[in-house]
One Martini backbone bead per residue (centre of mass of N, CA, C, O) as a GRO file, in nm:
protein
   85
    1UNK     BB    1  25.982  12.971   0.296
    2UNK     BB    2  26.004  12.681   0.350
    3UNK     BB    3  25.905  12.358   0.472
    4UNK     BB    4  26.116  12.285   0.558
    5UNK     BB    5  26.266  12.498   0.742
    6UNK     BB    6  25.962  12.539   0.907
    7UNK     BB    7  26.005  12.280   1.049
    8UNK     BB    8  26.276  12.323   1.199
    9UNK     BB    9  26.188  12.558   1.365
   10UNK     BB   10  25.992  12.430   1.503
   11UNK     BB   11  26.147  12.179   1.652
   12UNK     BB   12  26.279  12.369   1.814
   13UNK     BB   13  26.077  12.513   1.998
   14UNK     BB   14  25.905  12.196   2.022
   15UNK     BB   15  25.715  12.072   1.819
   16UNK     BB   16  25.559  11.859   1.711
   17UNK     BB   17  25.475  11.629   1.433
   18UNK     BB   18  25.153  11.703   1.441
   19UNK     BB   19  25.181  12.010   1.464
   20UNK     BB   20  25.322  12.069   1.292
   21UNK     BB   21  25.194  11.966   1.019
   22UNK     BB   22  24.967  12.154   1.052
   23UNK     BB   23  25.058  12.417   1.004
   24UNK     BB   24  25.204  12.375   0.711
   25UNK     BB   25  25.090  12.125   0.534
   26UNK     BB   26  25.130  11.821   0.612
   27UNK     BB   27  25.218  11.537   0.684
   28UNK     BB   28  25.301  11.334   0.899
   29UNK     BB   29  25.485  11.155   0.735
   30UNK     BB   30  25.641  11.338   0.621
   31UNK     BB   31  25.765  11.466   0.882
   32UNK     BB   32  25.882  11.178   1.025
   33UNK     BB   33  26.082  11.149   0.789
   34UNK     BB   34  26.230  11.416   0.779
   35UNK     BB   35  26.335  11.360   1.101
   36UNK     BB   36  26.458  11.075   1.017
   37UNK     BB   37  26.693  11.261   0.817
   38UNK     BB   38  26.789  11.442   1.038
   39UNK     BB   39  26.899  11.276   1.231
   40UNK     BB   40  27.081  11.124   1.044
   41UNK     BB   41  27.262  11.348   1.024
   42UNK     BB   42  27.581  11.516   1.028
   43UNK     BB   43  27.409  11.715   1.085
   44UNK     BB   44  27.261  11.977   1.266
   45UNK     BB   45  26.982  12.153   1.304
   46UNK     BB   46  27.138  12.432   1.306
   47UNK     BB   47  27.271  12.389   1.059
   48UNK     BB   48  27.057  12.304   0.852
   49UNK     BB   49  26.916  12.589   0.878
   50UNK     BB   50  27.188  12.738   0.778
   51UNK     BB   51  27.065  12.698   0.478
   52UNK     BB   52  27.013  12.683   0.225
   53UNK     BB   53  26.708  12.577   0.071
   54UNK     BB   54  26.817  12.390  -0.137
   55UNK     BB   55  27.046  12.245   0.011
   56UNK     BB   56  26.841  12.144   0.234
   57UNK     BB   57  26.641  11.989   0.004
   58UNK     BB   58  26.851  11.792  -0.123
   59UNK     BB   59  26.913  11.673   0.138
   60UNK     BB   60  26.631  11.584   0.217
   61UNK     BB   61  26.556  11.447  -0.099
   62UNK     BB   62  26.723  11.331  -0.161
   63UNK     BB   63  26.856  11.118  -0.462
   64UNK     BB   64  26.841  10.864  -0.648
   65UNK     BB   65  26.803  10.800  -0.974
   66UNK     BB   66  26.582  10.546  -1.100
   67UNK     BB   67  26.801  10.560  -1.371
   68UNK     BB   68  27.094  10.509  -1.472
   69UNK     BB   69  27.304  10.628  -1.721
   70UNK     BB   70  27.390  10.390  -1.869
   71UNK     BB   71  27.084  10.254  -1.880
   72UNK     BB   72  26.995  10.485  -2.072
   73UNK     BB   73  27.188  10.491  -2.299
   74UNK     BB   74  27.117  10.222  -2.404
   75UNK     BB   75  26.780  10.256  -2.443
   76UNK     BB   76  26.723  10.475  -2.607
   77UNK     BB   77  26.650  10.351  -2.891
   78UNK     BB   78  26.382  10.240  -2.809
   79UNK     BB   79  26.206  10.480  -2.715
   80UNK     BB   80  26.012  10.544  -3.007
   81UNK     BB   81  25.765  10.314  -2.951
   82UNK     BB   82  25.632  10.571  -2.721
   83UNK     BB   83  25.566  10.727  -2.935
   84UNK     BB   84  25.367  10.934  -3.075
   85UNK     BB   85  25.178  10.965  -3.399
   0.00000   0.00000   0.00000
């Protein structure tokens, strides 16, 4: 089972976010994150809980790629000055 999936069955049982990182193995600050993209959902924790666990951790680690794909097919000819030789 995942540790997101795993974080919110603890929440739901009733765990504060210092005691479930705990148990986890996660630091609160990643806890914290995570409870407020959780609350910030339009999906309930129970709707949440019943997700497969990949869909779960993308609605929830989910963002956008750090480059946009056009900006990188403009620069992909510079990148070869990067290669080791």
């Amino acid at each position: 089972m995942s540790q997101i999936k795993q974080l919110l069955l603890l929440k739901k049982s009733g765990i504060s976010n210092r005691k479930a990182a705990n148990i986890i193995g996660m630091s609160k600050e990643t806890v914290n994150n995570y409870m407020n993209k959780v609350n910030a959902d339009s999906l309930s924790l129970d709707e949440l809980i019943r997700l497969d666990a990949p869909i779960l951790e993308h609605r929830l680690k989910g963002g956008n790629p750090a480059i946009a794909t056009s900006v990188l097919k403009h620069s992909k000819p510079f990148f070869h000055i990067f290669r080791k030789r």
